[in-house]
N, C-alpha and C positions, 0 to 999 in steps of 0.2 A: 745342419748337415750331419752325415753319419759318417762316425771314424772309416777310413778306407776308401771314401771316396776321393775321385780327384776335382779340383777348380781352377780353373781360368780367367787371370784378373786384368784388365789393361786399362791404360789412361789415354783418352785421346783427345784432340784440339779440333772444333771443324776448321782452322787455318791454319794450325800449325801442329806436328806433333813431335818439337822438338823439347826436351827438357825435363818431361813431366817422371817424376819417379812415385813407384807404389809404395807406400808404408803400412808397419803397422804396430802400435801396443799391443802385448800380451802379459801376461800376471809372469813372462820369464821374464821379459825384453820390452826396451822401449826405443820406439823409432826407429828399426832395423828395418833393411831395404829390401827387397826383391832382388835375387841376383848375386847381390853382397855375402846376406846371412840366412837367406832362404828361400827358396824356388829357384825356379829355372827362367830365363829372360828367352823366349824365343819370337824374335819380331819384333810387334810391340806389345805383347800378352808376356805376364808371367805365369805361370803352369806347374801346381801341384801335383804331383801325382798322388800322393797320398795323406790326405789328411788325419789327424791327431790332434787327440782334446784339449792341446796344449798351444793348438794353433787360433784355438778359440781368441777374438778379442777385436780392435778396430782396426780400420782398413780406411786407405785414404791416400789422392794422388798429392802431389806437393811438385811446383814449380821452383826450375832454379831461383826464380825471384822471388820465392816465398809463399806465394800463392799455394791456398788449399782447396780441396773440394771439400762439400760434404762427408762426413764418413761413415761406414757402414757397418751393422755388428753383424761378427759370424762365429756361430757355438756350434765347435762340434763335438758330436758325444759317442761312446762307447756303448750306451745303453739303447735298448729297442724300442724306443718311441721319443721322437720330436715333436716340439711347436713350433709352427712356420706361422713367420709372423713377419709384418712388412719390417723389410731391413733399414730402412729411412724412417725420419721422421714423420708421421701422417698427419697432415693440416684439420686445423679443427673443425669439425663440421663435414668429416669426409666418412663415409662409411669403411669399412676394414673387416676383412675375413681373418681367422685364423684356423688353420687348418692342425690338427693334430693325425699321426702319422707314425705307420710303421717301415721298417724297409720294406715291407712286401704288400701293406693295403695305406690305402689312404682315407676307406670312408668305411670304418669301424666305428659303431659309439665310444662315443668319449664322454665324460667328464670335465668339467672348465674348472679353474679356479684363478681365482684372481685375491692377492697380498694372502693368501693361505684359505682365503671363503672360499665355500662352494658357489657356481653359478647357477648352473643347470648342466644338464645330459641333452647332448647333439647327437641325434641317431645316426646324421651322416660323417661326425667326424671333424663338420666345420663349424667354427660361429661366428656368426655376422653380428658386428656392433654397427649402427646405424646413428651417422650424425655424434661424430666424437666429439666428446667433451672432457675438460683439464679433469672432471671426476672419475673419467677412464684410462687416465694413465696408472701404471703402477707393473705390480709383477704378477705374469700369465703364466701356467703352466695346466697341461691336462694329463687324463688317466685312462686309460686303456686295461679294461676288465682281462684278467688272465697276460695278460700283455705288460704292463709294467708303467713307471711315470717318465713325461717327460725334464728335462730341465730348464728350471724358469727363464720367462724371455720378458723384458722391461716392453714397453710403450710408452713410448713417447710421443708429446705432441710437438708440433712444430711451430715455431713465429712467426715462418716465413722471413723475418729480416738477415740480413747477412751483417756478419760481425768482424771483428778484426781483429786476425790469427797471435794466442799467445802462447808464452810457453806451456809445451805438451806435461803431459805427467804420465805415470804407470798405471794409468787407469784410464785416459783420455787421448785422443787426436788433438792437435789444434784445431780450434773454430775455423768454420772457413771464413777468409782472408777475404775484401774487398781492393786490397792496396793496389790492382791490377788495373780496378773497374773493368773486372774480367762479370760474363755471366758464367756460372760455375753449373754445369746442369751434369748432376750424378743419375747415369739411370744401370738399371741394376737389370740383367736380365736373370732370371732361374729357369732350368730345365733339370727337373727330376723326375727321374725315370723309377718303373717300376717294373713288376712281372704284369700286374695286371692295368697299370694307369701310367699315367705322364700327364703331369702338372708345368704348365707354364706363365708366365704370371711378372709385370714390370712393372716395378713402380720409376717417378722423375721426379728433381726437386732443382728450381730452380733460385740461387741465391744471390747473384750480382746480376751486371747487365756487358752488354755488350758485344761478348764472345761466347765461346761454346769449349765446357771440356765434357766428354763423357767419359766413364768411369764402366765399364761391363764387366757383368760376372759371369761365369759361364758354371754351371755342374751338372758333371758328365755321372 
């Protein structure tokens, strides 16, 4: 995301949508709520209106009973050019775009790099990894000729199993929780708008069974 924009985050049950609060780690704060120590609670959405690089970090609903979802990274930056990059864990074997981006184009050549190497140059700005594998995780980031860099985004893969929530740290969410035999399904919607483009794009991730919570992101 780019500083100054706003986001909208909510947690919801398909049978219930009593309980559930937003969290998140950031390099200030750890575990602070929604509502409590930052944004605004309207409905069942919390709503940013302005973001700051400082809000950069993880994101995650959490049930009175413990229960977690999935959780999500979001970097925002001050500088002119982002890598969007899937905000969940991508299962192995799933192909994944990554798009690199300014506030005003999205399909400028770019430069890729991955753990500090060069990739290659994408004349339209995006690159397609095909069929990921554990030797594609690590840290992405691209470059925009006359334009500037952006700030590195991790990849990660996923296990697909769900694990059982422990204590958080200043750098992490808790796992998500099983203790429910909830199905925890985070899906993440993005809408980013431009002068000349709008990109829309969801990823889902499902880690227990049973039940249904979604997790929506919104940016405006």
């Amino acid at each position: 995301m780019f500083e100054g924009q706003s986001v909208s985050l909510s947690c919801e049950e398909d049978d219930s949508s009593a309980g559930w609060t937003l969290r998140r780690n950031t390099t200030r704060e750890t575990r602070t709520q929604c509502g409590a120590d930052w944004g605004k609670i309207a409905g069942s959405s919390c709503t940013v209106s302005y973001v700051a690089p400082w809000y950069s970090g993880v994101y995650w609903c959490e049930s009175r009973e413990g229960a977690t979802s999935n959780s999500i990274n979001i970097t925002v930056t001050g500088g002119p050019v982002i890598l969007q990059s899937p905000v969940l864990p991508v299962m192995e074997g799933e192909d994944l775009t990554l798009h690199c981006k300014t506030k005003m184009s999205s399909n400028l050549p770019a430069d890729f790099y991955k753990d500090g190497s060069f990739i290659r140059t994408e004349s339209a700005g995006h690159m397609t990894i095909h069929h990921v594998s554990r030797s594609d995780e690590g840290l992405y980031k691209c470059y925009i000729s006359s334009v500037g860099e952006s700030p590195p985004s991790w990849l990660i893969l996923s296990t697909g199993k769900p694990k059982t929530s422990g204590p958080p740290t200043s750098a992490a969410p808790p796992l998500a929780s099983d203790r429910l035999n909830l199905v925890i399904r985070l899906v993440v919607h993005l809408v980013v708008e431009s002068l000349d483009a709008e990109w829309i794009g969801s990823w889902q991730a499902e880690v227990a069974r049973h039940s249904y919570i979604s997790f929506s992101l919104f940016f405006l």
